[in-house]
N, C-alpha and C positions, 0 to 999 in steps of 0.2 A: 283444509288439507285433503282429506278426502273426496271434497266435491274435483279439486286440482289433480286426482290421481283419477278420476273417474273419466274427467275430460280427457286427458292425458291418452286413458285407453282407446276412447269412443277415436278419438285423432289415429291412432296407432291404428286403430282397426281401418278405418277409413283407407288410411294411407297400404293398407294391405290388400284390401280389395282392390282399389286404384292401380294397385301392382299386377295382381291378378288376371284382371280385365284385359290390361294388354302386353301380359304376359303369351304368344303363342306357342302352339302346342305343333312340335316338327310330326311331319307326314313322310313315310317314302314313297315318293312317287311311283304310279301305276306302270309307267312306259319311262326308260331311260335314252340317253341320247347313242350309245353304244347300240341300243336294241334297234333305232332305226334302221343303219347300214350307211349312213351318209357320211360322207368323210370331214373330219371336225378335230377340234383342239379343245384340249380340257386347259383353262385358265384359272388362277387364282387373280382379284382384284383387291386390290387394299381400298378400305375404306373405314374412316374414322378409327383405326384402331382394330379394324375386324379383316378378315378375309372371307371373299364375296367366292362362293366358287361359280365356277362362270364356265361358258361351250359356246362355242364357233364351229355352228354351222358352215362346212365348206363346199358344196355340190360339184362336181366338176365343170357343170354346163355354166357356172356365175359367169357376171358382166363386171371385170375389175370400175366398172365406169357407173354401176346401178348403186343405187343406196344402200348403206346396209341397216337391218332390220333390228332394233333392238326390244327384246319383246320382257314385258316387266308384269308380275306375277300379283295376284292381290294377299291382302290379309290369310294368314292360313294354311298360306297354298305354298309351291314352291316352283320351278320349270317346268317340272312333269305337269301341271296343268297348263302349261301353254305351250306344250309338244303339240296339242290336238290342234294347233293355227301353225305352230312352226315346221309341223312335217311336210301339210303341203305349199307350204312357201318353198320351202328347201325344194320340194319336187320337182315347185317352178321354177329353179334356177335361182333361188334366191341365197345370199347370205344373211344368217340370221345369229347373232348374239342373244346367249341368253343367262339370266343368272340366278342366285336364291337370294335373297336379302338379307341382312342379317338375322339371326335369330330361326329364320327358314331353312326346311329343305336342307343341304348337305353343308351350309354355311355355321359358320362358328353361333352355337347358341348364346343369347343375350336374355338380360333377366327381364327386359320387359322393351318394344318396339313399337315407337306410334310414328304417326304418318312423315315426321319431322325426319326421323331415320331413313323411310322407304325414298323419300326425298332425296338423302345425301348420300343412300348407294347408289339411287342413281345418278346421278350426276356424276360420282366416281367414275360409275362404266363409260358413260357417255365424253368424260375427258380421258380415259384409256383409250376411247374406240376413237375419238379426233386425234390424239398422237399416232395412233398405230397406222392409221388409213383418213389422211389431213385432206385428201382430193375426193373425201367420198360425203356426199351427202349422209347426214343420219336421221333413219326414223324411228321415234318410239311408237310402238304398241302398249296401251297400256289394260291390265284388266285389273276393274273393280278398283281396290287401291292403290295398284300398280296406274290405274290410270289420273288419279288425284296426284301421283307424285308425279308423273308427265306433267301436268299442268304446273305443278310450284316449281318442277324444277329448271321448264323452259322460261317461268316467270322470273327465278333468279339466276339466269343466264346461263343455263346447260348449252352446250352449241347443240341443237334441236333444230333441223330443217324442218320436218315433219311432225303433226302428233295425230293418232289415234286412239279414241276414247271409248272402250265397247264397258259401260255396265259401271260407268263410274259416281262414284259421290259425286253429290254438289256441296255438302256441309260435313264434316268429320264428327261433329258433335252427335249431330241428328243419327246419323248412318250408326252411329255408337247407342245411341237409345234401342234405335229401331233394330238393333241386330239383342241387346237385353230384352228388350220387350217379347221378342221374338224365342226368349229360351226361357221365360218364364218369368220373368222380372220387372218390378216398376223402370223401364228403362229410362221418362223424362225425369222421374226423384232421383236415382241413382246418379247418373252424370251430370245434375244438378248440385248434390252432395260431393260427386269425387272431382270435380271440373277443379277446382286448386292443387287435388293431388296431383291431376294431368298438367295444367299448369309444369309441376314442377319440375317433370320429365318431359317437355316439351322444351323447357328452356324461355317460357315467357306464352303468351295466350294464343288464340285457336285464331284469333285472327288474319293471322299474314299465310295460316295455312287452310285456309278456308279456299276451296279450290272457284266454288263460281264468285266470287273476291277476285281472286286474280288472272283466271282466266280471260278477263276483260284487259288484262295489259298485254295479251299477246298477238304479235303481227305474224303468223306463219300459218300455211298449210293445216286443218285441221278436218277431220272425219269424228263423228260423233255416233255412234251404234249404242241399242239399248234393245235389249231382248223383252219380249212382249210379257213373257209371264214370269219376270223376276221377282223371284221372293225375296231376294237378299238386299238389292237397291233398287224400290220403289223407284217407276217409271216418272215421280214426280221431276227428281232427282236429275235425268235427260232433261225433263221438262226447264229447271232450271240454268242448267249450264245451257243452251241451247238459246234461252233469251239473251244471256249474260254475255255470248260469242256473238251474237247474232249470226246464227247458222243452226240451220235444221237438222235435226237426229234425222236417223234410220231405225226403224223399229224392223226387228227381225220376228219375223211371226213364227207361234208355235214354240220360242227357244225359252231355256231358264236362263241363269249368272250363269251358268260354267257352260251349260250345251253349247248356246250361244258361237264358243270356240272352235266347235267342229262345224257350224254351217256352213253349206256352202255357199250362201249368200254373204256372211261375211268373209269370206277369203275372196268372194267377188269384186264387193265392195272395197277393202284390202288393194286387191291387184289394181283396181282401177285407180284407186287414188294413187298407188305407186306409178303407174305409168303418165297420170297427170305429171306429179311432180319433176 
């Protein structure tokens, strides 16, 4: 009896760290989209049950004929860190879509958010933004785990013309260690231990969202950036999805995970591949 109340606990606690772990903690953004000066529409999106709050960028100078930009945020983080890539897109004429995920930033808080989620808002946006504007190409931007959900979510048929990858996983497992290990924790025992918890908020295993997995089933446009001195997603990580696509990164020299946003090599790289497309 007691040994069955003991297990009991050890499960319970488990299942509470599990909780914890990808439980995120909301941030208010540094720079809002009012503070720019650019003219834009505040949006609400529905998604699974949540409201996505969302901003459309509108610049006067846009091309109703150019893609529009959909720029998706990583773990943590919220739009305000990827105002520092969407300002000067917007400068350039661009329209740019942006939003918080759930659980992020100004969106409805959620008791716990893994990659499976970042996945299915977006995909939300991206079938709001093809009903809204059906004659426009769309491209994601994705950062860090904003850019792993680009990949699952062009994998399971988001309409996605385009995808950009600056600073993204190649494995959710690993990137989960390595960001434990990194705050002071046995990060490969831990998510050794809680990988059933996740399991069970995932809604079934790591596999089908395992990003260099399915990256290899997509046929579109893709640009691949990795900043050179990431501490957050090892440069291996590029290395990975990069064989998996077959197509070469860009390493940005000098940038971290977030700097990375404001170079101006990648809003180089950015515009170029936009005017490819």
């Amino acid at each position: 009896m007691a040994l069955g109340a003991g297990l009991a606990a050890v499960l319970w606690g488990l299942d509470r760290i599990a909780n914890r772990v990808i439980r995120p903690l909301s941030h208010t953004p540094d720079k809002t989209v009012p503070e720019l000066g650019v003219p834009h529409e505040q949006l609400t999106i529905r998604s699974g049950g949540h409201d996505l709050s969302s901003w459309l960028l509108r610049p006067g100078q846009a091309q109703p004929y150019e893609p529009l930009i959909l720029l998706a945020h990583g773990w943590g983080a919220s739009y305000g860190t990827m105002l520092m890539l969407a300002e000067p897109l917007a400068e350039a004429g661009h329209e740019v879509l942006l939003f918080d995920v759930r659980g992020h930033g100004q969106s409805e808080q959620a008791e716990y958010v893994t990659v499976r989620h970042f996945r299915d808002d977006l995909m939300a946006v991206t079938r709001y933004a093809s009903r809204r504007f059906p004659d426009r190409q769309l491209v994601v931007i994705g950062h860090s785990f904003g850019g792993a959900a680009g990949v699952l979510a062009a994998a399971d048929g988001a309409p996605i013309d385009g995808l950009v990858l600056i600073a993204a996983p190649s494995d959710i497992i690993r990137v989960t260690a390595e960001f434990l290990t990194d705050h002071g924790f046995p990060g490969s025992l831990l998510v050794t231990l809680l990988r059933p918890f996740f399991w069970r908020r995932l809604g079934g295993s790591f596999l089908p969202l395992t990003p260099s997995r399915r990256i290899r089933e997509l046929d579109l446009p893709m640009l691949l950036i990795q900043p050179e001195h990431d501490g957050r997603v090892a440069r291996y990580h590029a290395d990975r999805l990069s064989v998996a696509a077959g197509l070469e990164y860009h390493l940005i020299a000098g940038e971290e995970h977030t700097s990375v946003l404001s170079s101006p090599e990648t809003f180089r790289l950015v515009e170029n591949f936009l005017e490819d497309l």
